[in-house]
C-alpha positions in Angstrom: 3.1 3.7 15.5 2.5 3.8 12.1 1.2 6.3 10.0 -0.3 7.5 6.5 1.6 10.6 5.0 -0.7 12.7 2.6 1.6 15.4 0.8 5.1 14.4 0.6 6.4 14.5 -2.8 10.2 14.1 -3.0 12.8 11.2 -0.8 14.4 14.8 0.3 11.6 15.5 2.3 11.4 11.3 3.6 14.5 11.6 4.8 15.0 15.1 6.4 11.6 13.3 8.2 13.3 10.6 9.5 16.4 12.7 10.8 14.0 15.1 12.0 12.0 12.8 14.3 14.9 10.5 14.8 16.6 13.8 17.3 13.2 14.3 19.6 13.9 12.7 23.0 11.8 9.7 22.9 11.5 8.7 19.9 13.7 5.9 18.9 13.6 5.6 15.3 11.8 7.0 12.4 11.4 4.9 8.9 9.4 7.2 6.0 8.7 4.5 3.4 8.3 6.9 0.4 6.9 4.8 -1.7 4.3 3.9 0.0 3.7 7.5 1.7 3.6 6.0 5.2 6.4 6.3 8.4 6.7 3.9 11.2 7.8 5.6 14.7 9.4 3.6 17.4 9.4 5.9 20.9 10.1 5.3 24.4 6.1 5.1 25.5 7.1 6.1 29.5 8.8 9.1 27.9 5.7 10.0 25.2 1.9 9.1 24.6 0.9 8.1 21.7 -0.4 11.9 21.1 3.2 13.2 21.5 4.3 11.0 18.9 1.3 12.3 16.5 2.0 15.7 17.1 5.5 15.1 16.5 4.9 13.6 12.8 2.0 16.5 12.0 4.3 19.3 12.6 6.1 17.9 10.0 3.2 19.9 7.9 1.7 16.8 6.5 -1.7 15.5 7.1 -1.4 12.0 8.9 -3.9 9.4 9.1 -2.9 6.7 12.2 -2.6 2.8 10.5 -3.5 0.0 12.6 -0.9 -2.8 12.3 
């Protein structure tokens, strides 16, 4: 899933993101691209939905936006 990150201002913050939601169990892998303020979340989809993962990434306290790919 990919997603649109309104609100993050410093890598810091990209990165404690990506370790962050890198340690939940089912997620796979986290990538924050902080240049262009999106992150792209690989997850085990028989161990989350799709709403899991969003709540995962909006309690991060930023305001998301899913992206199609």
């Amino acid at each position: 899933m990919r997603f649109k990150l309104h609100g993050i201002t410093c890598r810091e913050c990209a990165s404690d993101m990506e370790k962050v939601l890198g340690e939940r169990e089912g997620i796979d892998l986290a990538n924050v691209d902080y240049d262009n303020d999106t992150v792209e979340v690989s997850f085990d989809s028989e161990a989350l939905e799709k709403k899991d993962v969003y709540m995962a990434v909006r309690r991060m306290g930023f305001k998301v936006d899913i992206l199609k790919d």
